[in-house]
Each structure stands twice: as C-alpha cells, then as structure tokens.
C-alpha positions, 0 to 999 in steps of 0.5 A: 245368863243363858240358863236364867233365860230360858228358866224364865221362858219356861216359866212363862209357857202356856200350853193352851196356846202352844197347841194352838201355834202347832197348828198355825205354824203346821208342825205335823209330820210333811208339814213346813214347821215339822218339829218345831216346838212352841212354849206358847208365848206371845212375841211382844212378852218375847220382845221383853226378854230379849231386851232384858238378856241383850248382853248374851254371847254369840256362843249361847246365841247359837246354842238358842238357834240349834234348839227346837222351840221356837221362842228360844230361836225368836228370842235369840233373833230379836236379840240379833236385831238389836245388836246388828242395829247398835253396832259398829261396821266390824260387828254388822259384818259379823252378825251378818255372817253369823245370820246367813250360817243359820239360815244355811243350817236351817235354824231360821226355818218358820216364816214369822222368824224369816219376816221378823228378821231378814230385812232387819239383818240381811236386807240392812245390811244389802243396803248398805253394802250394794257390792254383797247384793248377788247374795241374795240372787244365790239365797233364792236359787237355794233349795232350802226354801227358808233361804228363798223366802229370805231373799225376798222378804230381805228386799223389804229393807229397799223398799223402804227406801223406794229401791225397787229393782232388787225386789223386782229381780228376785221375784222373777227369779221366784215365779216358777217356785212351787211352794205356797210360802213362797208364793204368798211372800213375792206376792206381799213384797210386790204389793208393797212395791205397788203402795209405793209405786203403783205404776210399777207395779203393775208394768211388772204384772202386764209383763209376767202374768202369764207366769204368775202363780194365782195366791202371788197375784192376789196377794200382789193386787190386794191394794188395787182400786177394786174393778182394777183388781177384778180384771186383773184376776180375770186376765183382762191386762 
C-alpha cells in the first residue's frame, strides 16, 4: 500500500509549484524549513489521497514521517487525524503517543504540519485527559521550536470549547520566545480567545504588554474595533 501511495503523489507533482512552496515555506540553508522537500501538491488533493489510503500500518506511517517531502509527511498526518478521531479509548492514547515521538523526533517540523494536526491530536486528546495537561507546559519549555508551537497551537482544541486558561498559561510562558513563529502563533491563538472573550483577552494584554513581542500583539488585536487597536499599538492601555 505504501508504494502505491507514494507513486500516486509522484505522480501528481507539480514542479512549478514546489518552487514556489520552497520559498513560502523558507527551506534555504539557516532558514526554519531547511531541507524540507515539496511535491508541489495542493492540501485538499492531499486530503483525497489520505482518505483513499486510511488503512495504512502504523509502521509505513512512520516511514512517511521520516521522509524529507513534505506531502509524504501531510498525508501521513491527515491519515493520523482520521484514525485518532474514529478510534476507540486504547488507540487515541496510541496515536497520541506516537504524535508526541515525532514531534520529539522533528519530523512534524513546518508550521502548516503543526496547525493542521495539533489541536486535532494533541489538543483533543488534553481534552479529554485534563490529568495529561502538564505536557503541554514541558512542549513549550522545549528547545525544539516545532514542540513550543504545539503547545500553543494545541490550546485551540480548549478554545473551542471556551476553556481559556491553558492558552492563556502557555502563552505567558512564550512571551520571552524569540522566534518570529512563535510570535505569530501566540498571538493567533489569544485572538481567538478575544473572539470568544473579548474581556479576556484584553485583561491579559493590560497585564503583560510590556512583555509583549510587537507581531503577537498584532496578531492578538487584529479583531479589535479599530480606534481600540490604535491605542493598543501605540501603548495607551
């Protein structure tokens, strides 16, 4: 099955548009992605094939998560979300487990793998086990910067559900982050807190602003009524 999979994403690249993901997704030597290799396939097409190959073993699941390109890595975490959404107690608790070891590993390294898959995995199954929470703590205490943007990226999946504590808690713990990823994420995930709550939200800024990197607090005041926003960025709060 695994061969017949990745004939069929070979099959299906466009080197027109791998160029162009290359560059979005900064692979060049120093860059975040370096070495990441693109088939140049689009996610909804990606979508398809996961769906077509749902039954794959654990084993060749790893074996796409150990590979440079990067749909094999997609495809094999949209395949992941599936199987953690349709299984029982035993298996979550397995994927879950399996998705924490690659992200050890580095093999869930761009931010697009990241966005689509943590809250869906990690941040599910949080919720579901709040007694597993401090995990996400040590992910953003981690200096492997994929884990840190997991941990907060994950606190999307209590958003949802208007649980807003564990997204405010590691994002004090990110403020002092210095990568621009980091920044951008923290700051996406308080604006959602503020679309929910805006109050909230904006306790949250009042308290930490001087600690605040200045893309995060963009990112965070984007839904803001726009004179409000104004004095946020101009430091009258």
């Amino acid at each position: 099955m695994l061969p017949e999979l990745i004939s069929e994403l070979q099959a299906i690249a466009n080197q027109k548009q791998a160029k162009i993901l290359q560059k979005f997704f900064k692979t060049r030597k120093g860059e975040y992605g370096e070495g990441d290799v693109f088939l140049g396939i689009k996610v909804p097409v990606q979508r398809k094939i996961a769906k077509k190959y749902y039954g794959l073993s654990l084993k060749n699941i790893q074996k796409l998560l150990n590979s440079k390109i990067h749909e094999h890595r997609m495809v094999s975490l949209l395949i992941l979300i599936e199987r953690y959404k349709k299984g029982d107690k035993t298996k979550k608790e397995s994927i879950f487990k399996f998705y924490l070891e690659n992200a050890r590993k580095k093999n869930i390294n761009n931010w697009d793998l990241v966005d689509l898959s943590a809250p869906k995995i990690i941040g599910d199954h949080l919720n579901e086990n709040l007694h597993l929470s401090p995990i996400l703590k040590k992910l953003a205490k981690s200096k492997n910067l994929w884990e840190r943007r997991i941990a907060i990226v994950s606190t999307y999946s209590f958003i949802q559900k208007k649980k807003f504590n564990p997204t405010l808690r590691i994002s004090e713990i990110l403020l002092n982050d210095k990568h621009d990823l980091i920044h951008k994420s923290v700051g996406w995930m308080l604006r959602e807190v503020g679309k929910r709550n805006e109050k909230i939200l904006e306790d949250f800024l009042r308290k930490n602003y001087q600690k605040i990197p200045r893309t995060t607090l963009r990112y965070a005041i984007e839904k803001f009524e726009e004179t409000k926003r104004k004095e946020y960025l101009k430091g009258r709060v």
